[in-house]
DRENLOKOL-866087 format. One record per residue (C-alpha): residue in one letter; x, y, z; residue number from 1. Coordinates in steps of 0.2 Angstrom, whole numbers, plus 5000, padded with zeros to 4 digits. Layout:
N
atom resn: a | xx: X | yy: Y | zz: Z | resi: NUM .
...
REM end
This chain:
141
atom resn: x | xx: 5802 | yy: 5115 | zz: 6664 | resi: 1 .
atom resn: x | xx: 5784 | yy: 5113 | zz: 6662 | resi: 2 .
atom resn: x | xx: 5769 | yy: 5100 | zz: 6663 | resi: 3 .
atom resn: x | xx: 5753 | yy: 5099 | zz: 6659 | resi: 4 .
atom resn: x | xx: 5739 | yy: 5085 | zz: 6664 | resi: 5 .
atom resn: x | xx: 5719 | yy: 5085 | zz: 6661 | resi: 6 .
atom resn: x | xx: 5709 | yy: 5077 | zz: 6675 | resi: 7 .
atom resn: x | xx: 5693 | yy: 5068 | zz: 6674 | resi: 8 .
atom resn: x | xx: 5686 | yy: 5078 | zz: 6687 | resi: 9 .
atom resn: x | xx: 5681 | yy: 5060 | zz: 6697 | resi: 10 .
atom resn: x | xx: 5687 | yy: 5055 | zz: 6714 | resi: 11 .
atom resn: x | xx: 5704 | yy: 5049 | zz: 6710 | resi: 12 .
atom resn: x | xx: 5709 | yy: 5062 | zz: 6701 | resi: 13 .
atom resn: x | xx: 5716 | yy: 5070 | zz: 6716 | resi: 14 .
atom resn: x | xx: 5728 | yy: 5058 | zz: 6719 | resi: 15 .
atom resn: x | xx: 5734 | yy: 5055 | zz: 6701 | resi: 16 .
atom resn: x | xx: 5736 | yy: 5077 | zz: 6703 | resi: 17 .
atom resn: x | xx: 5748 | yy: 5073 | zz: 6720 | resi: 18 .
atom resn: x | xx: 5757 | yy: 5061 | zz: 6710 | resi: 19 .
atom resn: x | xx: 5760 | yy: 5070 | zz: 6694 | resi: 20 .
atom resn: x | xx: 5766 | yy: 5084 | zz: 6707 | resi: 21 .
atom resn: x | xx: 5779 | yy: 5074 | zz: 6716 | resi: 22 .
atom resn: x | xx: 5784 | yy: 5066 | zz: 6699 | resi: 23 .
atom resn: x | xx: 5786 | yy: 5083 | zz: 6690 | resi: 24 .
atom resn: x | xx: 5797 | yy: 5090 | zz: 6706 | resi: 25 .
atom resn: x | xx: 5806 | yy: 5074 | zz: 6707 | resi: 26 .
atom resn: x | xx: 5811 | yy: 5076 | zz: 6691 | resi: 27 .
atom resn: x | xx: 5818 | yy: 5093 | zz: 6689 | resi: 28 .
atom resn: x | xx: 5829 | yy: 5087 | zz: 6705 | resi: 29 .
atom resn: x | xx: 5835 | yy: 5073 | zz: 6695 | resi: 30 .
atom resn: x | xx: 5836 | yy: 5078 | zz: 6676 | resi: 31 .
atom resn: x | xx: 5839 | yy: 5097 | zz: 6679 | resi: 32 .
atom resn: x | xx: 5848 | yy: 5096 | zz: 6695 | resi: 33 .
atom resn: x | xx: 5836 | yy: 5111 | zz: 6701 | resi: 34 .
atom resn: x | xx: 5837 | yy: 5111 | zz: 6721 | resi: 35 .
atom resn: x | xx: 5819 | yy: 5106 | zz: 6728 | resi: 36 .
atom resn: x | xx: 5816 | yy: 5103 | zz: 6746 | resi: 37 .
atom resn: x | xx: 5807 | yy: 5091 | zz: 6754 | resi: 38 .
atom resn: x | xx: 5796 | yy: 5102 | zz: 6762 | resi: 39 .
atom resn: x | xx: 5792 | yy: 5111 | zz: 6746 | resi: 40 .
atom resn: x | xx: 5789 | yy: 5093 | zz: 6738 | resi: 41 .
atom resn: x | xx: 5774 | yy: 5090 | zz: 6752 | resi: 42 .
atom resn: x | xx: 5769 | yy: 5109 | zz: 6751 | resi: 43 .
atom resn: x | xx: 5766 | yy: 5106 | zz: 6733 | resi: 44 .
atom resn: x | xx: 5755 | yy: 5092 | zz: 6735 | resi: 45 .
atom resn: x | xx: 5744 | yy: 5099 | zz: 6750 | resi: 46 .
atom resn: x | xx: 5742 | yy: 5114 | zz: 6737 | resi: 47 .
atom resn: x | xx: 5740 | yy: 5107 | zz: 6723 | resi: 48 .
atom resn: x | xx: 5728 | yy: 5093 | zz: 6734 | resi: 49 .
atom resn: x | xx: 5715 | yy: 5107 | zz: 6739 | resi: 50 .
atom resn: x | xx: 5716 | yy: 5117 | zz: 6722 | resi: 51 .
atom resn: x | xx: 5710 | yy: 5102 | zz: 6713 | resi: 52 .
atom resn: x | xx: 5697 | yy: 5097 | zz: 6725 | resi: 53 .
atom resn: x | xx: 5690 | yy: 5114 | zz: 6722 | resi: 54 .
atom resn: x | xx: 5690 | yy: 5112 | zz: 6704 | resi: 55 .
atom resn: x | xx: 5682 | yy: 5096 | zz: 6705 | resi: 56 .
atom resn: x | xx: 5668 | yy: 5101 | zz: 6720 | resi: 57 .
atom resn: x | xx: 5662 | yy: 5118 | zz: 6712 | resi: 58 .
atom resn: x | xx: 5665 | yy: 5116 | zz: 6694 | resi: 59 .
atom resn: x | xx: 5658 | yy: 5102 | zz: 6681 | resi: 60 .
atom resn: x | xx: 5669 | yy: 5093 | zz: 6668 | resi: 61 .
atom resn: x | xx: 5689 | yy: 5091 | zz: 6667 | resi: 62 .
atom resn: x | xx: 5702 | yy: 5103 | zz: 6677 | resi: 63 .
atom resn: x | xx: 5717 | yy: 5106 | zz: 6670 | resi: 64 .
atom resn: x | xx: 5735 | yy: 5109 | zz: 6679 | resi: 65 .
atom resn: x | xx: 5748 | yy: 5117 | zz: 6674 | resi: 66 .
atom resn: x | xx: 5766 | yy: 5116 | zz: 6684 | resi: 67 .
atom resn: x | xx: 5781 | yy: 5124 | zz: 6681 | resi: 68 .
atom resn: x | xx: 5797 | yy: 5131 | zz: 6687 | resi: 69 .
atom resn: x | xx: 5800 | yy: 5148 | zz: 6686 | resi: 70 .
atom resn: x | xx: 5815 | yy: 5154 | zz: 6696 | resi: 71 .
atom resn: x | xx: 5816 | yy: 5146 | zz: 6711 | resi: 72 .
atom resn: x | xx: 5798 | yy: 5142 | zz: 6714 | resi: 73 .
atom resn: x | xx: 5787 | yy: 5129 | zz: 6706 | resi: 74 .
atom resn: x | xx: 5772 | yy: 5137 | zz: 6700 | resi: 75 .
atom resn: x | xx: 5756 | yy: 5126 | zz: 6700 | resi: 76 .
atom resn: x | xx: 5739 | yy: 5130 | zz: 6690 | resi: 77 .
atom resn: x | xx: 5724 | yy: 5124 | zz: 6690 | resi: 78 .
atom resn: x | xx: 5709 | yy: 5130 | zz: 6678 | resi: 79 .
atom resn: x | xx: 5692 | yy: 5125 | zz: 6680 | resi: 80 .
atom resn: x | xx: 5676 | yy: 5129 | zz: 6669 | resi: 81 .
atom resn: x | xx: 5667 | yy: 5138 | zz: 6686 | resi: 82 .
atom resn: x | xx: 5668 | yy: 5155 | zz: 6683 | resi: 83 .
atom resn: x | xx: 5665 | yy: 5159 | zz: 6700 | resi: 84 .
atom resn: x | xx: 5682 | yy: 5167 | zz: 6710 | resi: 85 .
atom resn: x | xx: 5686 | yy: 5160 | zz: 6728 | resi: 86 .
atom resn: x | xx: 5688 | yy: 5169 | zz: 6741 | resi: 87 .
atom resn: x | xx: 5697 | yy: 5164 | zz: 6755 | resi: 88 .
atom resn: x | xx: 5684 | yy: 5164 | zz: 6773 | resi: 89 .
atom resn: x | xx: 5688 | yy: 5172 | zz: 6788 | resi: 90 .
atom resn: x | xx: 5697 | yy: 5158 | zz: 6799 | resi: 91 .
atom resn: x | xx: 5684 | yy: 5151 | zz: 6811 | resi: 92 .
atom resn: x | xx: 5692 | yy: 5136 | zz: 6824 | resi: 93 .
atom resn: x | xx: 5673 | yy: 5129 | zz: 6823 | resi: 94 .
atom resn: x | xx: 5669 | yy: 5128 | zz: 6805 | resi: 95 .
atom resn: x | xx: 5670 | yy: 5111 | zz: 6801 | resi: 96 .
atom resn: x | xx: 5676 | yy: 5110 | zz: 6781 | resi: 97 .
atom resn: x | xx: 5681 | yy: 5125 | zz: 6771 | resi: 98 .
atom resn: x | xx: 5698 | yy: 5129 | zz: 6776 | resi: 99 .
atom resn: x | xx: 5706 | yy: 5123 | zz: 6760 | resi: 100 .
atom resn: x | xx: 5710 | yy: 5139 | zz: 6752 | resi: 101 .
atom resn: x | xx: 5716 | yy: 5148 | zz: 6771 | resi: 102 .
atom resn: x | xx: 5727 | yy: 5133 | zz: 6771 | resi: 103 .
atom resn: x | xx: 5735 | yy: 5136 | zz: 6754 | resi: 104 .
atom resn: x | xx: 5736 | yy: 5155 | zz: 6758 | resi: 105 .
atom resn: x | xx: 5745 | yy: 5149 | zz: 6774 | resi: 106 .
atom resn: x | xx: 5759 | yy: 5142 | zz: 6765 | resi: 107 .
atom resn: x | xx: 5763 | yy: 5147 | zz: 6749 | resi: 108 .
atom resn: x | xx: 5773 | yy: 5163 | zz: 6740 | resi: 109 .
atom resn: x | xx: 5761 | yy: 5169 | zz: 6729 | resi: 110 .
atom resn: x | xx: 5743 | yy: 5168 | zz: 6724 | resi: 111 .
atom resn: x | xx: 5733 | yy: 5174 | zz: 6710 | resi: 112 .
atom resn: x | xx: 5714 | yy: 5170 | zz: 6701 | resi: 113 .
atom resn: x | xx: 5712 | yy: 5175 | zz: 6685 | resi: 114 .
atom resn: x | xx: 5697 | yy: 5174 | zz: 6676 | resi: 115 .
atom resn: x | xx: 5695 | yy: 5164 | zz: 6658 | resi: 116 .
atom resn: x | xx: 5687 | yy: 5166 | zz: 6644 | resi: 117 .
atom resn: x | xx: 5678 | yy: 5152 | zz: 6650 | resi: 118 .
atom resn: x | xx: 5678 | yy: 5147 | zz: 6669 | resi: 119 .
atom resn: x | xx: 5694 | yy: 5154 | zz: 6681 | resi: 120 .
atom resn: x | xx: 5713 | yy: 5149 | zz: 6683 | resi: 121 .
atom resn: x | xx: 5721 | yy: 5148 | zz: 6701 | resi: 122 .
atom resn: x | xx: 5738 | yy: 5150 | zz: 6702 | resi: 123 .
atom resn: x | xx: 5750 | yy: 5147 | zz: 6717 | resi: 124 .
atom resn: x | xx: 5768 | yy: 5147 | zz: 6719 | resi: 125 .
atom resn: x | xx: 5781 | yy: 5139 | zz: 6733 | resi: 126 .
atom resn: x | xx: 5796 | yy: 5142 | zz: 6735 | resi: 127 .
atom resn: x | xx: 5807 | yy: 5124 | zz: 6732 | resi: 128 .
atom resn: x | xx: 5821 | yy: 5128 | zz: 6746 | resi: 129 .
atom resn: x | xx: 5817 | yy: 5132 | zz: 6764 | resi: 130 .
atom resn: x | xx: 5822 | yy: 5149 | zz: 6772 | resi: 131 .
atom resn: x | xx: 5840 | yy: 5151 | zz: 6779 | resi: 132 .
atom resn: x | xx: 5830 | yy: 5147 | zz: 6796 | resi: 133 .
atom resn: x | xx: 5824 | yy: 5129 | zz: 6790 | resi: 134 .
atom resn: x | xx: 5803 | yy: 5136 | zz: 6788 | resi: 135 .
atom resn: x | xx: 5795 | yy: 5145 | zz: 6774 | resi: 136 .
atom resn: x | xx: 5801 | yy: 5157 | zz: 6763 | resi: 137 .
atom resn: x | xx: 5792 | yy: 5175 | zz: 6766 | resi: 138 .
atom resn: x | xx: 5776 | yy: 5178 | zz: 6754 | resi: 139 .
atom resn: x | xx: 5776 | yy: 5191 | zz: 6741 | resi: 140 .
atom resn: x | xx: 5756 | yy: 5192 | zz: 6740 | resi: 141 .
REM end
């Protein structure tokens, strides 16, 4: 199960990519019968939330996202034409801004950059059920 969406890169376009998330998610839970969690439902929108502000703050022009299932993770992908590779700070209690991509290493399964022909691909994935113990699956970074 896939999808695909080009944003315009303006200031709604993180909603619409929060919405197209929970849409795509609620729809492999309905048509596909695929479990997803809540948790990973809200999870999935933080991430893809921070990813495509990113895109939008550092790179000019339209981000695409990707999102897919693959297993039992929901893989999300955002491309944007910056060629420039983020790189997670060091967590700093006082630094006020900037903890977008700490937070998105904080909760998902895997995480991976790759760089395009033009501009860069960020990929994340989450797990759609909770660990046995009701929190987050264990990441395989």
């Amino acid at each position: 199960m896939r999808a695909a969406a080009a944003l315009d890169g303006d200031g709604a376009c993180i909603a619409e990519a929060r919405r197209l998330a929970a849409a795509f998610l609620m729809r492999a839970r309905a048509e596909h019968g695929l479990p997803v969690s809540d948790r990973a439902t809200d999870l999935t929108q933080l991430v893809v939330s921070e990813l495509v502000t990113n895109a939008r703050k550092y790179a000019a022009g339209p981000i695409l996202m990707d999102l897919s299932i693959v297993g039992d993770a929901v893989e999300v992908a955002v491309w944007d034409s910056d060629p420039v590779l983020p790189v997670a700070r060091a967590a700093d209690p006082g630094r006020v801004g900037q903890h977008g991509l700490e937070i998105v290493m904080a909760v998902v399964q895997g995480f991976e950059v790759r760089r395009e022909p033009v501009g860069k691909r960020v990929i994340a994935r989450l797990a759609l059920l909770d660990a046995p113990d009701g929190g987050m699956p264990r990441q395989e970074r």
